[in-house]
C-alpha positions as CSV (number, residue, x, y, z in Angstrom):
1,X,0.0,0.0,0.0
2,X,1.3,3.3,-0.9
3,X,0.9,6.6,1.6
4,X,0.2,9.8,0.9
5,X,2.4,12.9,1.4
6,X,0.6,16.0,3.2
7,X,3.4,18.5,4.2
8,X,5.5,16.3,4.4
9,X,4.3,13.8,6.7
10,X,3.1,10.2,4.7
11,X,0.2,8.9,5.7
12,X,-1.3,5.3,4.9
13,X,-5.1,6.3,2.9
14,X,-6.3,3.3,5.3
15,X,-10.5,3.0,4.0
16,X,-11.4,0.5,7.6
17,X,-10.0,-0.5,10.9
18,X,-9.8,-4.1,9.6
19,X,-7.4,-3.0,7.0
20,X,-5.5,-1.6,9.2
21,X,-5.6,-4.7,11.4
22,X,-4.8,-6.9,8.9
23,X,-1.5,-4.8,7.1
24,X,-0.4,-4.2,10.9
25,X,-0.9,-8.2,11.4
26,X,2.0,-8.6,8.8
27,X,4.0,-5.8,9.4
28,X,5.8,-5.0,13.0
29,X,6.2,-0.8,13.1
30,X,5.0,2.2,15.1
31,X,1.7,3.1,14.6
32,X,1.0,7.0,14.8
33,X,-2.0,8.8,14.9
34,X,-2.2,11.7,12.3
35,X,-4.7,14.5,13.2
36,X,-4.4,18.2,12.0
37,X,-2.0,19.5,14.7
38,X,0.9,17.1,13.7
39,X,0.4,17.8,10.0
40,X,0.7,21.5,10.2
41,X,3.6,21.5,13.0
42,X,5.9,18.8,11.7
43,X,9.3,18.9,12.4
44,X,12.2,17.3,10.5
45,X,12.5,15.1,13.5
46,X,9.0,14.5,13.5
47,X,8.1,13.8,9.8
48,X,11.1,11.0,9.9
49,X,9.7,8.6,12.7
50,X,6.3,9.3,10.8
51,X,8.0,8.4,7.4
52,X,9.3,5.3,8.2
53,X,6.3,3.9,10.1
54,X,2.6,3.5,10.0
55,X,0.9,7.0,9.5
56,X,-2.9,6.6,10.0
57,X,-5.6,9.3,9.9
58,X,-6.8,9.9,13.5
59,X,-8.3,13.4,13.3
60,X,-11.0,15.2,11.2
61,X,-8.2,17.2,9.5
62,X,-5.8,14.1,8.1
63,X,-9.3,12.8,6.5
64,X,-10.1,16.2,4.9
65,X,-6.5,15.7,3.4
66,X,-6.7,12.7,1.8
67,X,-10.1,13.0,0.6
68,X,-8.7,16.4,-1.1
69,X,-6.4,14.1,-2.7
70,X,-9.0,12.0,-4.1
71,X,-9.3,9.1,-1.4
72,X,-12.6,9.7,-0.7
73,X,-12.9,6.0,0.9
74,X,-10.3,7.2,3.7
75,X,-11.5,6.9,7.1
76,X,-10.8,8.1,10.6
77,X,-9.4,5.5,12.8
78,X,-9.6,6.7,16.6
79,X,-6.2,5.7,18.5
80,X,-8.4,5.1,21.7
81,X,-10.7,2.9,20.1
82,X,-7.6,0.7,17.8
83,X,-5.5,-0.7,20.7
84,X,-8.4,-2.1,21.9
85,X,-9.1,-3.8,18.8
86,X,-5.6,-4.8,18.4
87,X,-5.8,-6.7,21.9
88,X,-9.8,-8.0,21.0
89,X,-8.4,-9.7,18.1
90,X,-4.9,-10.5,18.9
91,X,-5.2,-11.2,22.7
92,X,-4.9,-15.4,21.9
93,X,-1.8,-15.4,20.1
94,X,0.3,-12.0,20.9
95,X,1.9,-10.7,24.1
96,X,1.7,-6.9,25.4
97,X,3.6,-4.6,27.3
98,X,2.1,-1.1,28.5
99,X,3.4,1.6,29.2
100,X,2.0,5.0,30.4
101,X,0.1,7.3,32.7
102,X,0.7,7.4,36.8
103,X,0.9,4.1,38.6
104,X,-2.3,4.0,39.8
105,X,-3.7,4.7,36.3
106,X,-1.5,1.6,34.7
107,X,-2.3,-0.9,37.3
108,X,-6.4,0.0,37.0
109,X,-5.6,-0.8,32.8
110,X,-3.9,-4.0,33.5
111,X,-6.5,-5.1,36.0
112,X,-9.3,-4.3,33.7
113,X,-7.4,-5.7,30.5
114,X,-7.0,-9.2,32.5
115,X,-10.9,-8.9,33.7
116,X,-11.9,-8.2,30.2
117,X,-10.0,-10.5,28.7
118,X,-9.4,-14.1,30.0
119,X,-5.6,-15.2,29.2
120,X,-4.4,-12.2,28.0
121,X,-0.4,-12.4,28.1
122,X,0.1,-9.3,29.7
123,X,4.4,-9.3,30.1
124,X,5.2,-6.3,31.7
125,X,3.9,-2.3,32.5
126,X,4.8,0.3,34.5
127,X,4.0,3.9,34.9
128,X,5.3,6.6,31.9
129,X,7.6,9.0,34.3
130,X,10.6,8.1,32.9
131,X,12.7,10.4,35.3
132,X,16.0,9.0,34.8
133,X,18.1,7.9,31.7
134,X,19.0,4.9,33.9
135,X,14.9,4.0,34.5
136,X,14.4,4.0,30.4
137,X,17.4,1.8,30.4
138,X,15.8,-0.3,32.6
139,X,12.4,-0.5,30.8
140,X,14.3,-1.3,27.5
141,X,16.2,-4.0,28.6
142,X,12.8,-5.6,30.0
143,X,11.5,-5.2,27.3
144,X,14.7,-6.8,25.6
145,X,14.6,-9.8,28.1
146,X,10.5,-10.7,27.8
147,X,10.0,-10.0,24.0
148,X,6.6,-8.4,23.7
149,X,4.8,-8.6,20.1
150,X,3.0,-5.5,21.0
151,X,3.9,-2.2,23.0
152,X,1.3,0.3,23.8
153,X,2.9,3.4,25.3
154,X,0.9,6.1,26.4
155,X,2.9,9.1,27.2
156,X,1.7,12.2,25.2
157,X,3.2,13.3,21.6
158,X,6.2,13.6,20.8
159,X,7.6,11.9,24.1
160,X,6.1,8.7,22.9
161,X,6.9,8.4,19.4
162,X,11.1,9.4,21.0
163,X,10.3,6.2,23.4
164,X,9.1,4.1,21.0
165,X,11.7,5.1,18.7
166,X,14.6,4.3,20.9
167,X,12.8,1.2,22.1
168,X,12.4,-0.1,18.4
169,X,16.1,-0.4,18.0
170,X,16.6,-2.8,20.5
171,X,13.1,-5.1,20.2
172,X,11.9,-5.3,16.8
173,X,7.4,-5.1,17.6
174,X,4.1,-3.6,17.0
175,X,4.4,-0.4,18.6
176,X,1.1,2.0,18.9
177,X,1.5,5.7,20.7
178,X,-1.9,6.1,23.0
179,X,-1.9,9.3,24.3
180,X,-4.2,9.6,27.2
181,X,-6.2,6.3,26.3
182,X,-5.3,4.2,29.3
183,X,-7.7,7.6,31.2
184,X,-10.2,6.7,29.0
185,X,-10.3,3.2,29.1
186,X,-10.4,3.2,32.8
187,X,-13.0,5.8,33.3
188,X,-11.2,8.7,34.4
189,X,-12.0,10.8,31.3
190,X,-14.9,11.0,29.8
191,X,-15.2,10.1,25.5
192,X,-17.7,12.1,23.1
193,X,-21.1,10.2,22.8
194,X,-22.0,8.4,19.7
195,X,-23.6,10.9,17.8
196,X,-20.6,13.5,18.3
197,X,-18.2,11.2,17.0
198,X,-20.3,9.9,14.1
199,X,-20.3,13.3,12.9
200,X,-16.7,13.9,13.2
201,X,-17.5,16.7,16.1
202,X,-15.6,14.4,18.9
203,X,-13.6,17.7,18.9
204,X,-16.3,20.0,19.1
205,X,-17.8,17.8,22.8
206,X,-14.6,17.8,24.1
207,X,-14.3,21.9,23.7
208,X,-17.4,22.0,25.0
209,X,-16.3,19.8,28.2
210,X,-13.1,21.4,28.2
211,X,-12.9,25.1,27.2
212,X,-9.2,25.3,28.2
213,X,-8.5,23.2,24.9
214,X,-9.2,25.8,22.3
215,X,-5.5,26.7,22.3
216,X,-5.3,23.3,20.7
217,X,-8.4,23.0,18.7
218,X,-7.3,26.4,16.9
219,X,-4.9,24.3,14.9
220,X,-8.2,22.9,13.1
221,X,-9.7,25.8,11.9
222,X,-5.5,26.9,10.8
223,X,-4.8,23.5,9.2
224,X,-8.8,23.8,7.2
225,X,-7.6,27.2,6.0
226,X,-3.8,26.3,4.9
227,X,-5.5,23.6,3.4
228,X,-7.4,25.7,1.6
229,X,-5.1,27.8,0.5
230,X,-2.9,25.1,-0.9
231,X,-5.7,23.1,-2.4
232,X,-5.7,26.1,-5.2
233,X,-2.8,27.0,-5.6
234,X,-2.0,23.1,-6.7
235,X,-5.0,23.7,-9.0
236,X,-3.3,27.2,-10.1
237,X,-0.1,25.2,-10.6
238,X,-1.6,22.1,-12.7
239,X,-3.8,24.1,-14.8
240,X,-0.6,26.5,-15.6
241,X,1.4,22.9,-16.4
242,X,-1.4,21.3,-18.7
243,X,-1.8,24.4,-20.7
244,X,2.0,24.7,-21.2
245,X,2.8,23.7,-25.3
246,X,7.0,23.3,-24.5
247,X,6.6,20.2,-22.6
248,X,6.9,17.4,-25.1
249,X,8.5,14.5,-22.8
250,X,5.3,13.7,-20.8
251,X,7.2,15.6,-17.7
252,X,3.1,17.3,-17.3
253,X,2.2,14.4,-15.9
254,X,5.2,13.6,-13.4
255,X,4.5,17.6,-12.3
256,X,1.1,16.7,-11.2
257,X,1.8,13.3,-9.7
258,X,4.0,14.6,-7.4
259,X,2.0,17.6,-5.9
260,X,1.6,16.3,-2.5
């Protein structure tokens, strides 16, 4: 499957969680979710542990891309709903390691996880304050020692993707970057109803819930407006290259296949 370029980052035009599932069942990588806000502030250092793993739309904004683009069968895969649906399908014949929020929080997942889930080979957790370089030492070489097929680590972006990062190049797994999930999934923070996230306004509820967010949420309305903004000028640009007569090596349509 090939991915699609949006400033930069690549992103996989996944059309269902169950192809996701399945490519990810045959692939091991880090699994990122793409929304707005890490389109339109990608760093160097950022668009390269994108680049080189799994990209998937997680966000209103990294859909409106895509379909832009043309993949109008692209769909929104929510980060706090897939590692649940990685373990519901994969719990029988995979082993998992967590990693994330305070101690408390990890030991609630873990409980839940084993009450949810009869036999799941849970091989190791802790909490994600990493204080020390000495303590992520410690949690790579346990990871190292037990060999987990799949490492959910739920620290915040881009403090996760770095773990996971430096983790991968010592145990070679499925990787997936949570974010603040493991609150969720234990009840602690409270997820959009149905309707809001049918409708793509998941944002909108959790504005509403949480007013202090619309520092973040801005980056929506910025990223629909650069979007915008580019989406004509690449139609300024291929409508310039199709009328042009001194072309005559078929370089018109490389042009227009690679405005990304």
């Amino acid at each position: 499957m090939h991915k699609i370029v949006v400033n930069g980052v690549e992103i996989f035009p996944f059309s269902s969680e169950a192809q996701l599932l399945n490519y990810v069942n045959e692939r091991k990588g880090i699994l990122i979710a793409i929304n707005a806000e890490k389109i339109l502030n990608a760093t160097k250092e950022t668009r390269y542990i994108i680049n080189r793993n799994i990209g998937y739309c997680d966000g209103a904004g990294a859909v409106m891309a895509l379909k832009r683009k043309g993949y109008k069968d692209v769909c929104k895969i929510p980060g706090c709903e897939l590692w649940i649906k990685i373990i519901s399908k994969y719990c029988e014949e995979k082993s998992f390691y967590l990693i994330g929020a305070k101690k408390q929080v990890i030991e609630d997942v873990v409980a839940k996880l084993k009450e949810e889930y009869k036999g799941i080979n849970i091989l190791g957790y802790r909490n994600g304050y990493l204080k020390t370089d000495e303590e992520k030492q410690a949690l790579i070489e346990d990871i190292v020692r037990v060999k987990p097929d799949v490492v959910f680590v739920a620290m915040g972006s881009p403090k996760q993707e770095l773990l996971m990062e430096d983790i991968q190049k010592h145990h070679d797994a499925i990787f997936q970057g949570l974010g603040g999930s493991f609150d969720v999934y234990t009840g602690r923070v409270e997820r959009a109803p149905k309707w809001w996230i049918k409708h793509n306004l998941e944002f909108a509820y959790r504005l509403i819930k949480e007013p202090k967010r619309i520092k973040r949420q801005i980056y929506l309305v910025k990223f629909a407006y650069w979007l915008m903004i580019k989406y004509e000028n690449e139609k300024s640009n291929v409508g310039i290259w199709n009328s042009s007569r001194s072309n005559k090596d078929g370089a018109i349509g490389e042009r227009v296949s690679k405005v990304s």
